[in-house]
N, C-alpha and C positions, 0 to 999 in steps of 0.2 A: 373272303373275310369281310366282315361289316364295318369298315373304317372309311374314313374321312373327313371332309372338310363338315362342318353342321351349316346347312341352311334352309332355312324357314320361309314359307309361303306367306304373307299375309296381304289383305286388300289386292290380292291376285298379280304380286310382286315379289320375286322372289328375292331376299336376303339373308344375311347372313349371323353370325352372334360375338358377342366383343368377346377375348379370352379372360378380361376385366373378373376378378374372382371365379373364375373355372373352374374347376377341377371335379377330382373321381365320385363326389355326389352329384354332379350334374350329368354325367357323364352316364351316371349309373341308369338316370333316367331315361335318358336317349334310347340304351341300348335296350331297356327293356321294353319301352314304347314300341320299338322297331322288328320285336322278338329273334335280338342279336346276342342273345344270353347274356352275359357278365361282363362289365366294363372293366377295362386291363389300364387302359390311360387317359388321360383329358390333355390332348396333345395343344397349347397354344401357337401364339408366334405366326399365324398361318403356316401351320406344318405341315397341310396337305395343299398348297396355295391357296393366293389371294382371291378372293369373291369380287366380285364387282359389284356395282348401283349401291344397293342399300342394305345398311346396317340395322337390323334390326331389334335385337336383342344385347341388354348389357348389362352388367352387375347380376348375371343368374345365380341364383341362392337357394339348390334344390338340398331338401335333407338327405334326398336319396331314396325315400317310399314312394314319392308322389307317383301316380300312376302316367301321367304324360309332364310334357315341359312345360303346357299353360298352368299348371297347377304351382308352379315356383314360384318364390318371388323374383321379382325382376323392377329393374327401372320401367317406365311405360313403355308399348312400343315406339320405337323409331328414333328414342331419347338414348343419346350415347355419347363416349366422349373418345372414340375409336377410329381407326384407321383401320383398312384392310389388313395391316401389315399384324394385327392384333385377330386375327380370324383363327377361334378356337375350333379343334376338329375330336373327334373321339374314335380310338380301337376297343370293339368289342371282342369277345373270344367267341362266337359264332360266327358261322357261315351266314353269307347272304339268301334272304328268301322271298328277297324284295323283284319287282318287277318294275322296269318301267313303263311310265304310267301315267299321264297331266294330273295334278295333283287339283284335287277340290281348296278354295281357299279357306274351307272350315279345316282342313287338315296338315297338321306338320311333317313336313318330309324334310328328306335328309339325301343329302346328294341327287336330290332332282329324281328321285326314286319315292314312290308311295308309301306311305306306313302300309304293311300289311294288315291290321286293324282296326280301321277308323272308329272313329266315333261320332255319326254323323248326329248332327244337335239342329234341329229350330227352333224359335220362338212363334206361336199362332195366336190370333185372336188378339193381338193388341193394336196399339195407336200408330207403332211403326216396326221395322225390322227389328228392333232395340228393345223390342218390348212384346211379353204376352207370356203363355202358356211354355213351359218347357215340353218339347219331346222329343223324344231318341230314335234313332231309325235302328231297330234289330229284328233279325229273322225275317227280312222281307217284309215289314211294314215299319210304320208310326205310333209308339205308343207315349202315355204319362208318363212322368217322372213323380214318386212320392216324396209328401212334404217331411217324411220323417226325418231329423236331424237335418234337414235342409239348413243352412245356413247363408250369413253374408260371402264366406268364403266360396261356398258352390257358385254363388249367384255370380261371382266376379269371375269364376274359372269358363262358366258359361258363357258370359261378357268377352272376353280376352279370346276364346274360340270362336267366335261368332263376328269376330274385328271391331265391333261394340263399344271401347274401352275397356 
């Protein structure tokens, strides 16, 4: 079964998410990120135990459509006002299909286990890491990203995956 503790990779560190506002729309995200089908609970309290090092994530505020968890709103990374003892976890109603696996630090993983399908994002052609061109790696190469309904909100979901701000 797809459950446990939730922790996130970023800037190549693994951490963890406050239970700070938690619950079954956050939850919903995870499992569907994860392709763990249907979220059953937003377990806080560290109900699957405590994480160690860092705290990543706090005050998540998912509707529950967003297609990954960088797309929520959240406090900034690293900005928290948590203790382990506060480490949210989630039960999906799916089987697991995840493999282990080092996780890339453009990717959210969950129990130290890989998403099963990334979304691998660069930016090229600009001034630095933080800046240029969007593109997506699918079907075995690199392509565009169209400016159609492009917005601020993209631009920040791509920022927040990219460890960028």
């Amino acid at each position: 079964r797809c459950a446990g503790r939730l922790e996130v990779l970023w800037k190549q560190q693994w951490g963890t998410v406050c239970d700070d506002s938690w619950d079954l729309s956050d939850a919903m995200v995870v499992c569907r990120q994860l392709d763990c089908g249907e979220a059953l609970s937003a377990p806080g309290l560290a109900h699957f135990g405590q994480g160690t090092d860092h705290i990543w994530l706090d005050d998540m505020n998912c509707t529950g459509t967003e297609v990954d968890l960088s797309a929520c709103r959240t406090r900034p990374w690293g900005e928290h006002n948590c203790n382990h003892e506060e480490d949210a976890g989630v039960v999906c109603s799916g089987n697991s299909c995840l493999h282990p696996s080092p996780c890339d630090p453009r990717r959210l993983c969950h129990v130290e286990r890989e998403i099963k399908k990334p979304i691998k994002l660069q930016l090229v052609n600009g001034s630095s890491r933080c800046a240029g061109r969007v593109e997506v790696f699918y079907g075995h190469q690199w392509g565009t990203v169209c400016d159609d309904h492009w917005d601020m909100m993209a631009a920040e979901v791509v920022c927040r995956q990219l460890g960028c701000g």
